[in-house]
N, C-alpha and C positions, 0 to 999 in steps of 0.2 A: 283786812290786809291791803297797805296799799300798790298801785299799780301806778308805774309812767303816764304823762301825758305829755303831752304839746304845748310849751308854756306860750300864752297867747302874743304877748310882750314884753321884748328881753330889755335890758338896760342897754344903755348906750357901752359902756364897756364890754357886758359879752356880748354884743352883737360883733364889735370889736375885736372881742380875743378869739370867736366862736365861727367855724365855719358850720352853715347846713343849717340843719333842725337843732335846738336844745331843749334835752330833757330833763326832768326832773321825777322825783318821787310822792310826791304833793297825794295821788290818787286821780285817779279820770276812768270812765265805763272805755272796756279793751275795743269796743266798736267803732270808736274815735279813734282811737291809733291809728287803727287798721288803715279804715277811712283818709286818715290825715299822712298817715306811709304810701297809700296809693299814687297820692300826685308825685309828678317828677322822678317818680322811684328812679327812672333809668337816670337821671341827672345827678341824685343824691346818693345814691348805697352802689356805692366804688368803693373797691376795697382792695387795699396796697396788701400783700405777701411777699416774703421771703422765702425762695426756693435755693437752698443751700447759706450759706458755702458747704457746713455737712451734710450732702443730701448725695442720697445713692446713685442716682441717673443723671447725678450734671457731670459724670467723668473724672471728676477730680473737685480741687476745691475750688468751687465756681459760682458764684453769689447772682440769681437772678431776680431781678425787684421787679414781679407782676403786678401790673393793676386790672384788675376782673372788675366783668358787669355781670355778674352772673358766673356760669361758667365759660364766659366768653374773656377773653386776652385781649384789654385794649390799647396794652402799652406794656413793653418788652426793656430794660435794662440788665446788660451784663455787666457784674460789677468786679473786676479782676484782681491778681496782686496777691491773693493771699499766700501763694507758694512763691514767690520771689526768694530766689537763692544766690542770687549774684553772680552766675555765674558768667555773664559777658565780664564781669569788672576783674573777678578771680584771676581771669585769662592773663591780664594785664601784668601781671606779677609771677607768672608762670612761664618754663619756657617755648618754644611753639610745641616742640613735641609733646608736653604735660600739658598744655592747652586743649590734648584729645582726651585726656581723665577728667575734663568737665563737660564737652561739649555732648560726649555720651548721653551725659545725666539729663537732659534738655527734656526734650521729649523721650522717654525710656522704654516706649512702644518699638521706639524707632531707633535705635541708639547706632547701627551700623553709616545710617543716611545720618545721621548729625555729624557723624565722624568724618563722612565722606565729603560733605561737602563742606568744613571746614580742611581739612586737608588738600585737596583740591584749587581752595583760592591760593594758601599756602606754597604749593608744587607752582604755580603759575606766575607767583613772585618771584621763587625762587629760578625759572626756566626751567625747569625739567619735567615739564608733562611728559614730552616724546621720548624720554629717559628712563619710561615706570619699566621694570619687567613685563612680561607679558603674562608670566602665570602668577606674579602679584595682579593684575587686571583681571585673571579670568576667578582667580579666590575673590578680591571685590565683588566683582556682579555675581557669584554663587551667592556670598553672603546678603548679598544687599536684596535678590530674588525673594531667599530664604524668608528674611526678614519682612520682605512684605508681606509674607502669606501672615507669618506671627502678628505683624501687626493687624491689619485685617481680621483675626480673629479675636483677637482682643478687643476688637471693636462691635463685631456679630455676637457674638457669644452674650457676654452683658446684656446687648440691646435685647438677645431674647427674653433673658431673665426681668428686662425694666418692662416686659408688656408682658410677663406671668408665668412664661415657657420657662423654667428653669429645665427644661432636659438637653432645649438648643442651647442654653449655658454647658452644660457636664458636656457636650458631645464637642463645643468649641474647645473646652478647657484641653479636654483629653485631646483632642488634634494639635493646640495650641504645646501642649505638651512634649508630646514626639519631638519638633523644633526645638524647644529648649532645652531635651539632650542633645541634640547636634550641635547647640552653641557651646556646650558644658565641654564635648568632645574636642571640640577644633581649638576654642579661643580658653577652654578651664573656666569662665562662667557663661553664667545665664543671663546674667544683665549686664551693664555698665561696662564693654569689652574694651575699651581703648584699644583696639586690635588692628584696624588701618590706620597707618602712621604716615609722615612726610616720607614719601619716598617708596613708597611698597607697601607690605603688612608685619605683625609683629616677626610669623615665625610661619614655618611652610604645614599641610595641610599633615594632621597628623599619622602614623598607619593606622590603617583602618579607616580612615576618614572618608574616602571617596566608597567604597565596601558597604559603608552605615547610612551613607546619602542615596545610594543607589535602593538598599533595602527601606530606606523612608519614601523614595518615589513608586517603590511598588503598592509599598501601604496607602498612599496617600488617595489614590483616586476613589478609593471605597469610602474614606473617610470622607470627601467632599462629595461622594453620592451618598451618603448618610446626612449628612447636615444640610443637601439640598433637600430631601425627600423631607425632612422634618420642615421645613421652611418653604419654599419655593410656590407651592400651590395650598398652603395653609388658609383653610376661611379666616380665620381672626388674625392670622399676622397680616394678611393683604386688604382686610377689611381697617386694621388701624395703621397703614403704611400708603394705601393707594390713595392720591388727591391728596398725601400729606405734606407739610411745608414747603408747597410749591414755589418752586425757584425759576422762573425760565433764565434763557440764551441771556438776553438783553441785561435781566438783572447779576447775572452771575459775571457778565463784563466790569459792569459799571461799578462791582464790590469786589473787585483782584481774586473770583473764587477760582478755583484750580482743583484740580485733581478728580476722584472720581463726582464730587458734586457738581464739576463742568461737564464731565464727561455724560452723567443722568443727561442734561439737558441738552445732550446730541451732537458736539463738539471735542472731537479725536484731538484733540492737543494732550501730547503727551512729550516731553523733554527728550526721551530716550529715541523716539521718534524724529522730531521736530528738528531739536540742539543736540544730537547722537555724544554720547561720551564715552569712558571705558570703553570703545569697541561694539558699542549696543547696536550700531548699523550693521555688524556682521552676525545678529542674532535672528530668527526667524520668531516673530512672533508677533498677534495683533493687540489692538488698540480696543476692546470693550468702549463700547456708547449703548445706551440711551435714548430717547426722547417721552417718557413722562415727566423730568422734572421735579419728581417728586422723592419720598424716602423710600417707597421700592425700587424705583430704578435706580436709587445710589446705593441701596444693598446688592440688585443685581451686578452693577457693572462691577464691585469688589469681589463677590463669588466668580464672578468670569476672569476678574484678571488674578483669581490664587490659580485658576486652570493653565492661565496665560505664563504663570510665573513657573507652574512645573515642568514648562517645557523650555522655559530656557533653564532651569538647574538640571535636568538632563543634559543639553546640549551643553555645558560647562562641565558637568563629568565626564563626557566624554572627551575633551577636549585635553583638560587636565589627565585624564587616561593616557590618550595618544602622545603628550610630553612627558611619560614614562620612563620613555629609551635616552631621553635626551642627559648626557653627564651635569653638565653644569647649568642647573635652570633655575636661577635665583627668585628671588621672593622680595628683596630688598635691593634698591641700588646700588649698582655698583661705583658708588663714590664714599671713602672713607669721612667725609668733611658732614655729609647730611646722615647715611644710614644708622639709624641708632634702635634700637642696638646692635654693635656688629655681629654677625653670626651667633646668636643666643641660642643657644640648646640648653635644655633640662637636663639636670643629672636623672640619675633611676629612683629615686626618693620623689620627685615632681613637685622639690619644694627650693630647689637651689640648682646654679648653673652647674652643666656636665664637665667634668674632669678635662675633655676634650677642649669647653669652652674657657677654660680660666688657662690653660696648658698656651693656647692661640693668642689670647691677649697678654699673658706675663710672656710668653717667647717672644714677643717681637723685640725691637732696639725700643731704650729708653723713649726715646723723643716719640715713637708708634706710643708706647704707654701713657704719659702725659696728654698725647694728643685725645686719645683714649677718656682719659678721665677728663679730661677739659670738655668732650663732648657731652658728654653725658653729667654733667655737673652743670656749664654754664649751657652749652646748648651751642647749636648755630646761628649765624647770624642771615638775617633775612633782607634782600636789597630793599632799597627805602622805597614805595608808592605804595597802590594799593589794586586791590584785585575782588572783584565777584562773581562766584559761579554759583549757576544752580542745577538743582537735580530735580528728579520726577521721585519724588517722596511717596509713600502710601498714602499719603493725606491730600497730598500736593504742591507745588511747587514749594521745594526749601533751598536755601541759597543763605552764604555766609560771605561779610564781606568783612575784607579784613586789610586793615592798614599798618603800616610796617615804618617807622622810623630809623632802621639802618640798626638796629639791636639783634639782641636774643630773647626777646618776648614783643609780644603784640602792643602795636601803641593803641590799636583799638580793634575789636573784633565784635562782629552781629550776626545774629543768626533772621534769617527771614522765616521767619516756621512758619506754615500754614494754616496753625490751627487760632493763630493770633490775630491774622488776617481774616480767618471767616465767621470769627465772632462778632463781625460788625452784621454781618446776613441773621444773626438769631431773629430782630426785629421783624426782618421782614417774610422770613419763614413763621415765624411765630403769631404775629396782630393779627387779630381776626377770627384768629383758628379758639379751640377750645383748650383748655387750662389740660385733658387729658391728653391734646395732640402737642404738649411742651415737652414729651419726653422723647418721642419718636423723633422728632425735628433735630433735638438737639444729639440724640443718638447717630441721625444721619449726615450728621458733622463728622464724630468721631474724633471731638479735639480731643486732643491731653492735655492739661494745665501746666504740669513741668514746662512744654513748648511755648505754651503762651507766657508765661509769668518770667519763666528765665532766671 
């Protein structure tokens, strides 16, 4: 039978075409090999992997090109793109208001905060920040609260399941759950809501609505002392998290990181704090930090800030309570030229406008009706410059900037996602470490691809 050997002298062409050693089947004694594999080993047996794009723990479709010396990671490429959906380009061809049934879809962890803060640059072209309602403000930051906690588990929940715990998976899913009937309740679904609009939100909180919020903030503290007890003081989750993909201060500057991975590493910048928007100066509530650096402290500061987040969706039911008594307390502004749609109500079927609603729009004078359908057909028009805002996203800072050519659709619009931006950090969480701490690292990101790819 023969065996490989070490051919002693290659030709001048494959020394040429040939990197390394080359082998042959010729026959040679295995104690040569052996022998002649020992030199240089660390020089010569590197070996290139493909971790994804279909792979379970890179979050989405996420292409990462390891080079291992062993089980050690000595070089990290992320390779992007594969879910590219166009949606900055779509926008262009849409009008501002249908520019929010794409921006949703961006990152879909997150769909409230893509909405917002493409809206926002919008509102700020248009001048009328100081113009929103204010119990259109206080439904934003519920939802947007809400939405962190969903996102956040969507991000915990997996990571258990990628290091073996599939029970802290079922215990995220089922929390993660509860939230997404509250979305189905208020906005009719559970992903994709285009539900904050230029100028307010679709439509006012529905009955029952503030009733079902209130009975998910009673549930809710068990459940997050249930999925801490499973996690928090666990031997093996803290054993493959603690001194993981360490990131300090310094590096997380010099790489635009943001959000709770700036936060691990001891630094309270948070938007809502910092750049206050929606009214978030008049909210009570802290800033979670930090100082390991690593992928437990960026799990902890997310567990702390879903605690942080149910005390301000308390303080917003409350709030929204107490504008109860008030007759007329809109949701949308009040200007005929931007609010769109005007006064939509549901019929009792919950599949077409209420009797009331079609009765309001055909009673008014012709020229009201025209005006009517010209809005909602062509759309408003947006003064010409351009505008960027950003928010304190679950991920991190996200920010949409958007340019306006004097139309009714975007001459260009960009979303800043965060999860785009800290794909440049895999490298340096990742080099060095071992091929099993590739998962946790990248978990403790908690990108979504939709965000990144666009």
């Amino acid at each position: 039978m023969s065996t490989p050997h070490v051919t002693g002298a290659a030709s001048a062409a494959e020394e040429e075409a040939a990197e390394g050693r080359i082998y042959d089947v010729a026959g040679e004694d295995w104690d040569k090999i052996v022998s002649a594999g020992d030199e240089d080993r660390s020089e010569n047996e590197k070996i290139v992997v493909n971790m994804g794009p279909q792979h379970p723990s890179t979050h989405g479709v996420l292409r990462l090109i390891l080079t291992l010396e062993g089980e050690t990671v000595s070089d990290v490429r992320a390779s992007i793109g594969y879910l590219h959906t166009g949606i900055e380009k779509n926008m262009e061809y849409r009008t501002w208001t249908q520019g929010t049934t794409f921006v949703t879809r961006a990152d879909y962890l997150m769909p409230f905060y893509n909405e917002l803060a493409y809206v926002l640059s919008v509102e700020r072209l248009l001048g009328i920040e100081d113009k929103i309602p204010e119990r259109a403000q206080l439904i934003r930051v519920l939802l947007l609260e809400i939405n962190r906690i969903s996102s956040h588990l969507g991000g915990i929940g997996p990571f258990g399941m990628e290091l073996g715990a599939t029970t802290i998976f079922l215990q995220g899913t089922r929390f993660r759950e509860r939230i997404l009937d509250l979305y189905e309740l208020i906005t009719g679904l559970r992903m994709n809501h285009a539900f904050i609009r230029p100028g307010g939100v679709v439509q006012d909180m529905p009955p029952g609505g503030l009733e079902a919020i209130r009975g998910f903030l009673r549930e809710a503290p068990r459940l997050v002392h249930d999925l801490r007890g499973l996690v928090d003081a666990n031997p093996i989750f803290r054993a493959r998290t603690r001194g993981i993909a360490y990131l300090d201060l310094e590096g997380c500057m010099a790489l635009g990181v943001t959000g709770p991975m700036l936060r691990a590493a001891g630094l309270p910048w948070d938007l809502r704090k910092s750049q206050p928007y929606l009214g978030y100066e008049t909210f009570d509530f802290n800033v979670p930090t930090e100082t390991t650096c690593d992928t437990y402290g960026r799990y902890m500061v997310r567990m702390n800030e879903i605690e942080e987040s149910l005390k301000i969706i308390e303080q917003c039911v409350d709030r929204l309570a107490d504008r109860a008594s008030i007759t007329d307390d809109p949701w949308m502004i009040n200007d005929a030229k931007i609010g769109w749609p005007a006064r939509l109500s549901l019929g009792p079927d919950g599949m077409g406008p209420s009797p009331e609603h079609i009765a309001h729009i055909m009673g008014q004078s012709m020229e009201g009706l025209i005006h009517h359908f010209k809005l909602v057909t062509e759309g408003f028009r947006v003064p010409a410059g351009q505008a960027y805002v950003p928010i304190e996203s679950p991920k991190g800072e996200l920010g949409c900037h958007v340019v306006s050519d004097g139309g009714t659709r975007p001459y260009r619009a960009h979303l800043r996602d965060p999860s785009f931006h800290h794909m440049q950090a895999v490298s340096m969480l990742c080099e060095g470490g071992l091929l099993a701490d590739v998962i946790p690292a990248i978990a403790s990101i908690d990108p979504v691809i939709g965000g990144v790819d666009r």
